[in-house]
VOZA-737477 format. One record per residue (C-alpha): residue number from 1; residue in one letter; chain; z, x, y. Coordinates in pm, 1 decimal. Example, Ala and Ser with C-alpha at 12.3 -4.5 7.8 and 13.67 -1.06 7.14 Angstrom:
BEGIN
{1,"A","A",{780.0,1230.0,-450.0}}
{2,"S","A",{714.0,1367.0,-106.0}}
This chain:
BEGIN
{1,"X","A",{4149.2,967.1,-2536.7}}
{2,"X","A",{3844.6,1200.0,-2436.6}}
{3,"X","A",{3878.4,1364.0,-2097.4}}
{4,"X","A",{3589.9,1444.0,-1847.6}}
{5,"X","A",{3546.9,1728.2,-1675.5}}
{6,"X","A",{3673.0,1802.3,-1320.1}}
{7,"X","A",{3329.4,1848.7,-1174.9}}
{8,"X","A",{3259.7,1455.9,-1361.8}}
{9,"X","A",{3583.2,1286.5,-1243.8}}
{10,"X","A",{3570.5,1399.4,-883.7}}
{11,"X","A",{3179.2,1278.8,-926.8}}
{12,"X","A",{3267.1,968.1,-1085.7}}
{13,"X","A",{3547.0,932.1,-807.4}}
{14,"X","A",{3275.8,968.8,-523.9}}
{15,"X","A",{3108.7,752.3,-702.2}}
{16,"X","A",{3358.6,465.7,-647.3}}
{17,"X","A",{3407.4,581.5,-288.4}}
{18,"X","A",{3013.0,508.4,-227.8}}
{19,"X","A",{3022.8,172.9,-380.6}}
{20,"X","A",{3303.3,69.5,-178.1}}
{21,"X","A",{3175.6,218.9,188.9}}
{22,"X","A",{2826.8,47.3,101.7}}
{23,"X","A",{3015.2,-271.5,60.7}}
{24,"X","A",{3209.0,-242.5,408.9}}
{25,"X","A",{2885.5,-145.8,582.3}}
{26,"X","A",{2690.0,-418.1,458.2}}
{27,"X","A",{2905.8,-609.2,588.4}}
{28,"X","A",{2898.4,-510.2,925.3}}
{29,"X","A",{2494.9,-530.0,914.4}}
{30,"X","A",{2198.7,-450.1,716.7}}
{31,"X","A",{2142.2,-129.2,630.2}}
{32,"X","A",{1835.2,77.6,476.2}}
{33,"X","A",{1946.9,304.4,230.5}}
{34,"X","A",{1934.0,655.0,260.6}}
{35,"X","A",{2108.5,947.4,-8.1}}
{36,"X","A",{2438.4,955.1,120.4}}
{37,"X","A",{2615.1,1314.6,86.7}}
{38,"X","A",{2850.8,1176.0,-181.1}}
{39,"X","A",{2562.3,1043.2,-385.6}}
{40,"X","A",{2410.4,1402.8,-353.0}}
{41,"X","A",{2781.7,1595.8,-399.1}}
{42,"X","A",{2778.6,1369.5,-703.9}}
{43,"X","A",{2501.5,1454.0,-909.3}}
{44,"X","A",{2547.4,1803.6,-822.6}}
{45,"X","A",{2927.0,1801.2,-972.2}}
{46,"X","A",{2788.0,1628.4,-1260.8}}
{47,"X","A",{2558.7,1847.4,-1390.4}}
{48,"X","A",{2479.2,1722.0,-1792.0}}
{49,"X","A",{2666.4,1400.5,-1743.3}}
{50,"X","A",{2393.0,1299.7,-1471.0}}
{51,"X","A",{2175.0,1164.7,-1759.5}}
{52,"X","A",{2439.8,984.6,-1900.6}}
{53,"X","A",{2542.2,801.2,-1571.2}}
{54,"X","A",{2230.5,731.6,-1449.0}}
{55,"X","A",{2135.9,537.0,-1814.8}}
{56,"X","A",{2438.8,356.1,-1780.0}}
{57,"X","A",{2366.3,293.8,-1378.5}}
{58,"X","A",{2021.6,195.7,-1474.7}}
{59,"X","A",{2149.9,-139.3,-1734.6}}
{60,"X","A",{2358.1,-227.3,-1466.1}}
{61,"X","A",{2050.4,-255.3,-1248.2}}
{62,"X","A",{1868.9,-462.2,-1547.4}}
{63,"X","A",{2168.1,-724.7,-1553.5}}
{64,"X","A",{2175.5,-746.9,-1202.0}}
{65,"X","A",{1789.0,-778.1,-1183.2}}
{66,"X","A",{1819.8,-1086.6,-1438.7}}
{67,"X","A",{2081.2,-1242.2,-1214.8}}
{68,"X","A",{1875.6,-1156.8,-891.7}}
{69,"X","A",{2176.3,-1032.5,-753.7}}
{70,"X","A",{1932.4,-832.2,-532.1}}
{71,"X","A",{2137.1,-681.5,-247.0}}
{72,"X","A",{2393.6,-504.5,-476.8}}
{73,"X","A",{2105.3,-345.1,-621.1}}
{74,"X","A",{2018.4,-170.4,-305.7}}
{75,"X","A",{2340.6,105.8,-338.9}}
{76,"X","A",{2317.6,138.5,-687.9}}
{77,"X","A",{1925.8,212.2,-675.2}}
{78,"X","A",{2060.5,483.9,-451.8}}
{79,"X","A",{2250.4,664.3,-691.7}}
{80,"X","A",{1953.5,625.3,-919.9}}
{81,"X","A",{1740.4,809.9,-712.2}}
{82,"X","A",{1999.9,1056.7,-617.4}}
{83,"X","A",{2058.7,1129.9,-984.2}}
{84,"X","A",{1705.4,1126.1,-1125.8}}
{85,"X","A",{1454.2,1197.0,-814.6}}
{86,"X","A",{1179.1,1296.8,-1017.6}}
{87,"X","A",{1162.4,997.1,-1234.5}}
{88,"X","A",{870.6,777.6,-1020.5}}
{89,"X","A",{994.2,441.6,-1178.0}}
{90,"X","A",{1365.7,504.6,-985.2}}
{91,"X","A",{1148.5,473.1,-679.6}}
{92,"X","A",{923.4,230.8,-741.1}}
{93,"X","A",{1176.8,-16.7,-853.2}}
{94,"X","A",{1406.4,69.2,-563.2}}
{95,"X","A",{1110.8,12.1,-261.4}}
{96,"X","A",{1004.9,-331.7,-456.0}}
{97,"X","A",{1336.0,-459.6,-469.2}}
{98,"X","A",{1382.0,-382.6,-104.4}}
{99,"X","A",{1037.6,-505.4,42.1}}
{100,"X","A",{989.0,-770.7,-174.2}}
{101,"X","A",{1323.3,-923.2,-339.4}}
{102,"X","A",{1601.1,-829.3,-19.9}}
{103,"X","A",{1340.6,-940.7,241.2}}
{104,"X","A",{1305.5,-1278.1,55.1}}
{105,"X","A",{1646.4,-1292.3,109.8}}
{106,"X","A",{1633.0,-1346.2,471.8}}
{107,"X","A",{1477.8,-1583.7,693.5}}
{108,"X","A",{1464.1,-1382.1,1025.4}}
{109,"X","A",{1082.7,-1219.5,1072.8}}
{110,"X","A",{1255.4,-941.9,1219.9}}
{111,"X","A",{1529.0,-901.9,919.3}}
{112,"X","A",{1281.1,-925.5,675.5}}
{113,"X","A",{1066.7,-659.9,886.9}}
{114,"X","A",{1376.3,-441.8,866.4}}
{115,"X","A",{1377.7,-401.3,457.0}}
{116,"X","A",{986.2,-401.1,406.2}}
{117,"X","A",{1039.8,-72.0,685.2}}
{118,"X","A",{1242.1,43.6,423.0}}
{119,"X","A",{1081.4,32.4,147.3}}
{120,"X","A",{799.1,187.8,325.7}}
{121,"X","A",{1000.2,484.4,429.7}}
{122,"X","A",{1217.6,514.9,81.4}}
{123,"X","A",{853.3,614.1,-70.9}}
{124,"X","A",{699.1,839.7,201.9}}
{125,"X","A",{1010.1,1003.3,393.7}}
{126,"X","A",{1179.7,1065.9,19.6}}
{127,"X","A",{1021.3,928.6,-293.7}}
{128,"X","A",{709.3,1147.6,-192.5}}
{129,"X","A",{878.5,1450.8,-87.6}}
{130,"X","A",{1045.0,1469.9,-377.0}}
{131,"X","A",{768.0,1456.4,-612.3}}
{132,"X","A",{509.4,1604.6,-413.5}}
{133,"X","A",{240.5,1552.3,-692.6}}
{134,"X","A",{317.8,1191.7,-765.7}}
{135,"X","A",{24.5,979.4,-759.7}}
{136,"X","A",{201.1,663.0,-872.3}}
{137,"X","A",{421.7,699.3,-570.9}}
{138,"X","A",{121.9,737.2,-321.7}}
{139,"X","A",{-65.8,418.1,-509.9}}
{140,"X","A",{279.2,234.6,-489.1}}
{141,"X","A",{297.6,306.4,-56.2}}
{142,"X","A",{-62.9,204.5,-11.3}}
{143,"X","A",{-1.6,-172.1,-220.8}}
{144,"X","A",{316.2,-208.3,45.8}}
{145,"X","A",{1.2,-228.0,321.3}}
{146,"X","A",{-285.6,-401.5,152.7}}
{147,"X","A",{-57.9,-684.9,-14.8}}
{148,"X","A",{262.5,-708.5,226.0}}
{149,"X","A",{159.2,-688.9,480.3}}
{150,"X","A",{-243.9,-680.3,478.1}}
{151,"X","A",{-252.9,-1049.3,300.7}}
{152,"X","A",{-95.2,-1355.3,425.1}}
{153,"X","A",{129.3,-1363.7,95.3}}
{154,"X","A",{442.0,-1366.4,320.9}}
{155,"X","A",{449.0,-1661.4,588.7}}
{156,"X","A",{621.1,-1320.1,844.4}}
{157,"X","A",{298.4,-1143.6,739.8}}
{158,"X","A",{142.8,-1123.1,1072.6}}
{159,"X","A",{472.8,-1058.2,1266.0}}
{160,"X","A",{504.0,-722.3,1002.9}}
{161,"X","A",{106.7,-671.7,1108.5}}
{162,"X","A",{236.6,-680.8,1494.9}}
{163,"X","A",{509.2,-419.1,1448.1}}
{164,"X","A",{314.7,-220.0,1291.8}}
{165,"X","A",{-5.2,-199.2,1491.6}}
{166,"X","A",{317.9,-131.5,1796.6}}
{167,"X","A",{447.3,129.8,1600.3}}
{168,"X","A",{157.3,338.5,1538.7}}
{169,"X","A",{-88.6,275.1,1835.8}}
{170,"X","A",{85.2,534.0,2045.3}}
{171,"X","A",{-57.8,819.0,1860.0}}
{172,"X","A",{-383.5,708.1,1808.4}}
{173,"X","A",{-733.4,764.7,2012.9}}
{174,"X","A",{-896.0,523.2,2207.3}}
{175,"X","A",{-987.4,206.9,1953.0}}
{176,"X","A",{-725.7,266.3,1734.3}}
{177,"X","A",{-918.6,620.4,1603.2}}
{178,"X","A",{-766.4,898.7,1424.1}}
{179,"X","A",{-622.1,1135.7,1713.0}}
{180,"X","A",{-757.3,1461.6,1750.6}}
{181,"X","A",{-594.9,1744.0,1494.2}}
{182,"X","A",{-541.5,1976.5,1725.2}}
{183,"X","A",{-318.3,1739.6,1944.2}}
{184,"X","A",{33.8,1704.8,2023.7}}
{185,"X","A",{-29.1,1274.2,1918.2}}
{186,"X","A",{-165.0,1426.8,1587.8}}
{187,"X","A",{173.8,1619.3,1527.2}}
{188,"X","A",{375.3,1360.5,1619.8}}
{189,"X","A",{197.4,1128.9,1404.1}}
{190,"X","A",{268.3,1342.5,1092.5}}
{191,"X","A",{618.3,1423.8,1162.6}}
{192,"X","A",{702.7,1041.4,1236.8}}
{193,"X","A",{458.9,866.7,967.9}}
{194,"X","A",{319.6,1126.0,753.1}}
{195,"X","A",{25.4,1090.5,816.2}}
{196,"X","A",{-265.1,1415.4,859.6}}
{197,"X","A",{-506.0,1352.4,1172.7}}
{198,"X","A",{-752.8,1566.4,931.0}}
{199,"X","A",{-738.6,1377.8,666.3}}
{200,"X","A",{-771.4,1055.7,883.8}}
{201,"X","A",{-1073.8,1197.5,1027.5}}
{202,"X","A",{-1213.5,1281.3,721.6}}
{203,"X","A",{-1200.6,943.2,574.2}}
{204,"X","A",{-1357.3,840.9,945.6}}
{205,"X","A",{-1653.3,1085.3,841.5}}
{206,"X","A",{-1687.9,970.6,549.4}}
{207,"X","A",{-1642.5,583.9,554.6}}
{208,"X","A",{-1745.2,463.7,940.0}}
{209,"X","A",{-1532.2,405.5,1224.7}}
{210,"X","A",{-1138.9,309.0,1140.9}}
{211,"X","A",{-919.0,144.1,1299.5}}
{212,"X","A",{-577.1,264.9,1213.3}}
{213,"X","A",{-351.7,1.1,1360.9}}
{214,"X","A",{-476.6,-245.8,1075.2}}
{215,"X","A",{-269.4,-206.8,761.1}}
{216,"X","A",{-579.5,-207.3,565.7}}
{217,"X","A",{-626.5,152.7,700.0}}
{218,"X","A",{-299.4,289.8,575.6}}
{219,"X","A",{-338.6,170.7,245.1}}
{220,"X","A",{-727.2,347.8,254.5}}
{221,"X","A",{-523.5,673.3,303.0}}
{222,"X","A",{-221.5,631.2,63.6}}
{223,"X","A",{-473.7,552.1,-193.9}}
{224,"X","A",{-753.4,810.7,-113.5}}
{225,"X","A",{-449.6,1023.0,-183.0}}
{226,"X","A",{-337.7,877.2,-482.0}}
{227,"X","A",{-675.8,912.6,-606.6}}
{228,"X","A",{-684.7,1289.7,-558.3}}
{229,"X","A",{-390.0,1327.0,-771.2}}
{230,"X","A",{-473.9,1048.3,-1016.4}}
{231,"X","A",{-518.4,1117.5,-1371.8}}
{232,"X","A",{-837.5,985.8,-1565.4}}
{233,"X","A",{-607.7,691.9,-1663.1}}
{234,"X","A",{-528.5,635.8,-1314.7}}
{235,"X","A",{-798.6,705.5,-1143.5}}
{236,"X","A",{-980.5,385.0,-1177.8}}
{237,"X","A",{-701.1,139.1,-999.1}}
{238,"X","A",{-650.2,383.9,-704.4}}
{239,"X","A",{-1051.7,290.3,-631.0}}
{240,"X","A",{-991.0,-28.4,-667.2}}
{241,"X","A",{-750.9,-1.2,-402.3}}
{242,"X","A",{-965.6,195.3,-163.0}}
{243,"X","A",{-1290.6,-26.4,-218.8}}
{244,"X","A",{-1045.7,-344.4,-166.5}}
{245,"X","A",{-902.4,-225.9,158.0}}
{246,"X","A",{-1257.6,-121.7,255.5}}
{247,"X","A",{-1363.2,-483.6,214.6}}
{248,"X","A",{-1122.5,-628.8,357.1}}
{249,"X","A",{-1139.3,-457.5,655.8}}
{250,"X","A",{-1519.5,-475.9,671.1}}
{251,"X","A",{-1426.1,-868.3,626.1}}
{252,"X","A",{-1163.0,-952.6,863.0}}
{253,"X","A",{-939.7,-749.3,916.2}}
{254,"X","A",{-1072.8,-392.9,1030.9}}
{255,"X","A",{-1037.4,-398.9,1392.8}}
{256,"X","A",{-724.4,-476.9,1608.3}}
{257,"X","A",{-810.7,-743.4,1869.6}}
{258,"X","A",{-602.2,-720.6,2224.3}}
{259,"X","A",{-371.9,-438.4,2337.1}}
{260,"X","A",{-40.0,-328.8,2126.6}}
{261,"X","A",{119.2,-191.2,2417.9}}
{262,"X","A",{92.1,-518.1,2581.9}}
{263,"X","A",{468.5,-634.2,2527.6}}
{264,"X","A",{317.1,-1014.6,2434.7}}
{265,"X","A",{66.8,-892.3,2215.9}}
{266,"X","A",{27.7,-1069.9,1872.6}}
{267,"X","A",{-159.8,-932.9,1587.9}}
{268,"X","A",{-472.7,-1016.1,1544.4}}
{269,"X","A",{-808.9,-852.7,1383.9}}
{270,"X","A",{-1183.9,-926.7,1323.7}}
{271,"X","A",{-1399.0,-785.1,1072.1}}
{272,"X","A",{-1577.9,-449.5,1112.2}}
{273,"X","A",{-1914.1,-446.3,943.0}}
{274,"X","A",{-1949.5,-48.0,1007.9}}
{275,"X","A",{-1735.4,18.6,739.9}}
{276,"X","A",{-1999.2,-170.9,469.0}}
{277,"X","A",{-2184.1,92.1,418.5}}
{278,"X","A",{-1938.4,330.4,298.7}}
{279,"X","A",{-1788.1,64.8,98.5}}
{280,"X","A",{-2107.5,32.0,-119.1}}
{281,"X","A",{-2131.9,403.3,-190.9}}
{282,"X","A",{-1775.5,401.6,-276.5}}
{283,"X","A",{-1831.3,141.5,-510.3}}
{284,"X","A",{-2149.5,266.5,-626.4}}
{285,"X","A",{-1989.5,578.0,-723.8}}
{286,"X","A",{-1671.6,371.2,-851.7}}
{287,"X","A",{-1972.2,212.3,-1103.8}}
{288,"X","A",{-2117.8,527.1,-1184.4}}
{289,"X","A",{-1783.7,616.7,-1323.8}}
{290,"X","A",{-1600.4,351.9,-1492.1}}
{291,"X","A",{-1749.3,22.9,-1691.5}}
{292,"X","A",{-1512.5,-233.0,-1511.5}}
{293,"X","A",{-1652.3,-557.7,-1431.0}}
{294,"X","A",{-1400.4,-599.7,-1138.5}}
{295,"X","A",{-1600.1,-371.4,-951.9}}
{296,"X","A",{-1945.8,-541.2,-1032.8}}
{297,"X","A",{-1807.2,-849.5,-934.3}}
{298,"X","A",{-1667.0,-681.6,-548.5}}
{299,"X","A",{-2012.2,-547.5,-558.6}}
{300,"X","A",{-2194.6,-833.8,-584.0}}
{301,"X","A",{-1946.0,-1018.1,-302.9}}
{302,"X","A",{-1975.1,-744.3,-87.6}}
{303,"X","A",{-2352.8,-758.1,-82.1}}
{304,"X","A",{-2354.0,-1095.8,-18.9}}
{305,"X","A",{-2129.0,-1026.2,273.9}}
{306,"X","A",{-2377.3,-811.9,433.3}}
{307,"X","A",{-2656.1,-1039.1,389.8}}
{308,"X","A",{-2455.8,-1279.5,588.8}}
{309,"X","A",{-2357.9,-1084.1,860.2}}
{310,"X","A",{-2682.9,-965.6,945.6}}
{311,"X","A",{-2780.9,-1314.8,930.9}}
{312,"X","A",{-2478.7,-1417.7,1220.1}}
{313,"X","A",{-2635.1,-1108.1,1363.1}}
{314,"X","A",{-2967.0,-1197.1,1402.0}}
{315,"X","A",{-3148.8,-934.8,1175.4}}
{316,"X","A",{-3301.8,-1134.3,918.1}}
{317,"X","A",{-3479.8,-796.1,770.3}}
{318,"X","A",{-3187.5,-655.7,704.2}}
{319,"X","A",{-3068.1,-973.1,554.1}}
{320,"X","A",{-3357.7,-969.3,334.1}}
{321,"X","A",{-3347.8,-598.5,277.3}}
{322,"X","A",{-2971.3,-667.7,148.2}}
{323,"X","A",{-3053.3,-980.1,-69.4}}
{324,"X","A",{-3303.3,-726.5,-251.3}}
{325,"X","A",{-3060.0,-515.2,-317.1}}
{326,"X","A",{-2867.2,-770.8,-477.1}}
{327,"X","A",{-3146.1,-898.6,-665.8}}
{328,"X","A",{-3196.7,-562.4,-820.1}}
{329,"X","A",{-2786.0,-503.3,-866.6}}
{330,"X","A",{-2812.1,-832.7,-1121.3}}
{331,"X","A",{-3087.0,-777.2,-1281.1}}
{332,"X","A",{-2929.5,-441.3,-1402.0}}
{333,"X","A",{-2640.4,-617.1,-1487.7}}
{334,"X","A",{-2828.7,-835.8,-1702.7}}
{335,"X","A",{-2906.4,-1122.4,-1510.6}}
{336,"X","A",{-3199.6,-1332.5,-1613.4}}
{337,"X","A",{-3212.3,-1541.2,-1280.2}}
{338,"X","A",{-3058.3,-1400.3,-982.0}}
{339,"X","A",{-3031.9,-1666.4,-621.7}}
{340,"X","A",{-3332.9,-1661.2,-432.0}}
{341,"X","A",{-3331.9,-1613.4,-84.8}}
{342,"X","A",{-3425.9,-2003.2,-54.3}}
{343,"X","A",{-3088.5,-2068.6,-293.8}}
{344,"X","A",{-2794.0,-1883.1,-65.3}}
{345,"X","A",{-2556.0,-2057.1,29.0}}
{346,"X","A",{-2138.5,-2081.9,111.0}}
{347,"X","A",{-2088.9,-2107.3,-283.4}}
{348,"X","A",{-2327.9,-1776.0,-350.1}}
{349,"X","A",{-2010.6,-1601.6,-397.5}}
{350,"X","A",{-1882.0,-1795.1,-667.2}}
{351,"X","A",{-2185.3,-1843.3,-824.9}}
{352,"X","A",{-2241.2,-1508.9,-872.0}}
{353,"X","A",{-1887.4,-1436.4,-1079.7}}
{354,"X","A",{-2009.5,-1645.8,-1368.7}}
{355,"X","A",{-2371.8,-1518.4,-1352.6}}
{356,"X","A",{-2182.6,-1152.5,-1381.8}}
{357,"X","A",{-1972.4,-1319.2,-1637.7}}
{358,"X","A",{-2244.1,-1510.9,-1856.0}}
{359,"X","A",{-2433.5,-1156.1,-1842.3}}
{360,"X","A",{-2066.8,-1002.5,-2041.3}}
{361,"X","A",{-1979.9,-879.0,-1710.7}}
């Protein structure tokens, strides 16, 4: 019979311990995971069995992924991670199984608040850190934002919205702004969330005013840093995630109505129009770069979106100024017969899909 190594069996034994403690504590109540100092100790001792272990830990994780045995995946993910932390997919699949398939498992708001919170922080507070470079893992924070909670996908979506817009507002500026860089908010900011008041205020400078309580903003700046790390490959769906979460929040959901410090506060957001000018250069450069027809078709929505708010506004010539603009957009694209002014209507939207499409766009 073979025999492992000391350094392996005490591992292997810690191993065991882990399991069982994680077993007791969930027990007691729910508990994000963080690397315990056994799971560290472990893949120290290892050393050239951690490969081994951590192939065997991740089939495991495939069976009980099948059986959607989610919440025993939550300690064994943490091995993974302790074992391989520069392999991206470990985290990945560890934050969606917490934010996604363990919150499911709840009912509570609050609960399910509890494990999306931890998904969020697996990525930035270790995933990140511990591949500085990732883009993936950047990308992978911002879609926790703009799908879990920016969209109404989950029923708890706004209560997620409200603790969020509580949990940040206290280091922001007046309207939800980036605070300044030079402040003691802007420090506490990065050492709590991670977040850089520069680089906040440069995406300010450069897109219109932001409102940083709204999720849509935090998945803006996960992605605008994905981007700068992306890879040609890559670099096209970490736009796509800045131009969407520019849209949305030049939609609906860019500005935080009410007060988050009032203790009754709910969520709740209107559009902010500002922000549609920035989101057509963006695009416009996104264009200029890539021949995607997913981002002539948010063009050609978007542009329709400012035609109609200038119309709630008032400002008919900048209506008209805007339906030009998307006159000329289709043409380019190949469009024999683009709406009229005299033709717009509630279904201009779709309409304009299967023009784009019926042009091979």
């Amino acid at each position: 019979m073979k025999r492992f190594p000391a350094a392996a069996t005490v591992a292997l034994a810690a191993l065991a311990l882990s399991f069982a403690s994680g077993k007791m504590m969930r027990a007691r109540r729910p508990v994000r995971p963080t690397a315990s100092a056994a799971a560290e100790g472990a893949s120290i001792a290892l050393g050239p069995f951690r490969g081994i272990l951590a192939d065997a830990l991740w089939i495991r994780a495939g069976r009980l992924q099948e059986k959607r045995r989610f919440a025993e995946l939550v300690q064994l993910a943490d091995w993974i991670t302790a074992l391989e932390p520069e392999n991206e997919d470990v985290w990945i699949f560890h934050a969606w199984n917490l934010a996604y398939n363990i919150s499911f498992l709840v009912k509570s708001p609050a609960d399910r608040w509890h494990w999306i919170q931890g998904g969020i922080e697996l990525l930035r507070d270790r995933g990140i850190p511990a591949n500085p470079s990732s883009s993936a893992l950047r990308r992978e924070l911002g879609w926790l934002f703009q799908h879990k909670l920016g969209s109404d996908s989950d029923t708890a979506a706004n209560y997620y919205r409200t603790q969020w817009a509580c949990e940040i507002s206290g280091w922001l500026g007046p309207d939800g702004a980036a605070p300044d860089p030079e402040s003691l908010e802007a420090a506490e900011l990065e050492s709590a969330l991670s977040m850089d008041a520069a680089e906040m205020a440069g995406l300010e400078r450069r897109f219109g005013p932001i409102d940083w309580r709204v999720p849509f903003a935090s998945s803006l700046y996960w992605a605008s840093q994905a981007l700068e790390l992306a890879d040609e490959k890559n670099d096209l769906p970490c736009r796509r995630m800045i131009y969407v979460s520019l849209a949305e929040m030049a939609r609906r959901g860019g500005k935080a109505v009410g007060n988050p410090d009032d203790p009754e506060w709910e969520y709740s957001a209107t559009g902010n129009p500002a922000l549609l000018p920035g989101a057509m250069a963006f695009i416009e450069e996104t264009m200029r770069l890539h021949e995607f027809s997913g981002v002539r078709h948010a063009y050609a929505g978007l542009l329709f979106d400012a035609i109609a708010f200038s119309m709630t506004e008032g400002d008919a010539a900048a209506a008209r100024s805007w339906h030009s603009k998307l006159v000329s957009f289709l043409r380019e694209c190949g469009v024999k017969n683009p709406p009229t002014w005299e033709e717009l209507d509630e279904n201009t939207p779709a309409r304009l899909v299967l023009l784009l499409e019926d042009a091979g766009w």
